[in-house]
C-alpha positions as CSV (number, residue, x, y, z in Angstrom):
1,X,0.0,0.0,0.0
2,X,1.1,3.3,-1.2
3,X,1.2,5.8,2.0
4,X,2.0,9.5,2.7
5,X,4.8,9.2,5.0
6,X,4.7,12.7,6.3
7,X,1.0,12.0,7.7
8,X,2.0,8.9,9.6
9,X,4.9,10.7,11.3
10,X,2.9,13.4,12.5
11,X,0.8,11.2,14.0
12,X,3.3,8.8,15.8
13,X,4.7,12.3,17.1
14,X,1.6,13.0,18.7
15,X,1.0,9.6,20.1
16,X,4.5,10.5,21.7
17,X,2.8,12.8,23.8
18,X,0.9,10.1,25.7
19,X,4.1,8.7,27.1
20,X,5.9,12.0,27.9
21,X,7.7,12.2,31.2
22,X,10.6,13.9,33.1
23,X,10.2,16.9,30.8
24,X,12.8,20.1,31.5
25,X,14.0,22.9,29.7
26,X,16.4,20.9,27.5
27,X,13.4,18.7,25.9
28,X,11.0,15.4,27.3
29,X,11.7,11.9,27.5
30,X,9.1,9.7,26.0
31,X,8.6,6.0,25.8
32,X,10.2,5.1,21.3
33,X,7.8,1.7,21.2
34,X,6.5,2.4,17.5
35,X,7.9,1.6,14.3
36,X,11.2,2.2,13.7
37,X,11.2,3.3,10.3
38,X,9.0,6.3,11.4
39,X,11.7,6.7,14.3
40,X,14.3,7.0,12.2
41,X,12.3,9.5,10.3
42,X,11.7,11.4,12.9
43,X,15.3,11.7,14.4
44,X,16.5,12.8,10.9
45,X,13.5,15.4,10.6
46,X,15.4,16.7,14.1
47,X,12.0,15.9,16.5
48,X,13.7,13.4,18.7
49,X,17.2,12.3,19.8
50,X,19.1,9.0,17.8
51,X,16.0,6.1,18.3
52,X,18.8,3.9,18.3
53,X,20.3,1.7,21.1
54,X,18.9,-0.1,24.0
55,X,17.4,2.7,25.9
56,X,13.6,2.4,25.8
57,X,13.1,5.9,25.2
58,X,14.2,9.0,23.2
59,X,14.3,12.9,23.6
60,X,11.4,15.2,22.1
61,X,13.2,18.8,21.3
62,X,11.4,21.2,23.5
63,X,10.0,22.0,20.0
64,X,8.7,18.6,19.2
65,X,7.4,17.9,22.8
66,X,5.0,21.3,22.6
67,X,4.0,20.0,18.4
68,X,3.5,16.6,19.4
69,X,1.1,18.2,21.9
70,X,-0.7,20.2,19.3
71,X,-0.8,17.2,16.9
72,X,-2.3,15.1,19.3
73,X,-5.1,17.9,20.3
74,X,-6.0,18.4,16.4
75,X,-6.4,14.9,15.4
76,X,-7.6,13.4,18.7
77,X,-9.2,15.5,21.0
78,X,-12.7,15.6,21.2
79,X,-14.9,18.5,19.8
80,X,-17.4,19.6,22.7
81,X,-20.9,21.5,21.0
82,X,-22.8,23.9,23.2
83,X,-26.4,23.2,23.8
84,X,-28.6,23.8,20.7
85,X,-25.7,24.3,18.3
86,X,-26.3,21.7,15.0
C-alpha cells in the first residue's frame, strides 16, 4: 500500500505525547515503542534524539514535545458542542 509518509509521522509524534515524562527545559523523555522506520524519520526530521540503542526511550526537542502536543489535540481530542448548536 502506497502511503503518505509525512501523515503517519505526524501522527506517531503526537501519540508520543501520551508517554511524555521527566520533561525540562532541554526537551521530554518519552517511551520510542512504535515503528522504527517512522523513528528514524523522525530523528533525521530533528524531532527526537538518535532512536537507536537499548534505551527504551528517546528525547522530544522542546519544539517537538509542545508539536507533538498540538498534533495530538487536532487529530484526537474531542470536539465539545454547546447546547442547541447543530
Amino acid at each position: 500500500m502506497d502511503y503518505d509518509q509525512d501523515k503517519v509521522d505526524e501522527a506517531v509524534l503526537a501519540l508520543l505525547s501520551l508517554t511524555i515524562h521527566d520533561e525540562d527545559e532541554w526537551g521530554a523523555s518519552t517511551w520510542k515503542s512504535h515503528d522504527w522506520a517512522v523513528m528514524d524519520r523522525l530523528h533525521a526530521k530533528g524531532y527526537i534524539s538518535n532512536p537507536r540503542g537499548k534505551a527504551k526511550s528517546v528525547v522530544l526537542t522542546p519544539e517537538a514535545a509542545a508539536l507533538s502536543r498540538a498534533l495530538f489535540e487536532r487529530y484526537f481530542a474531542k470536539t465539545t458542542q454547546k447546547a442547541g448548536a447543530d
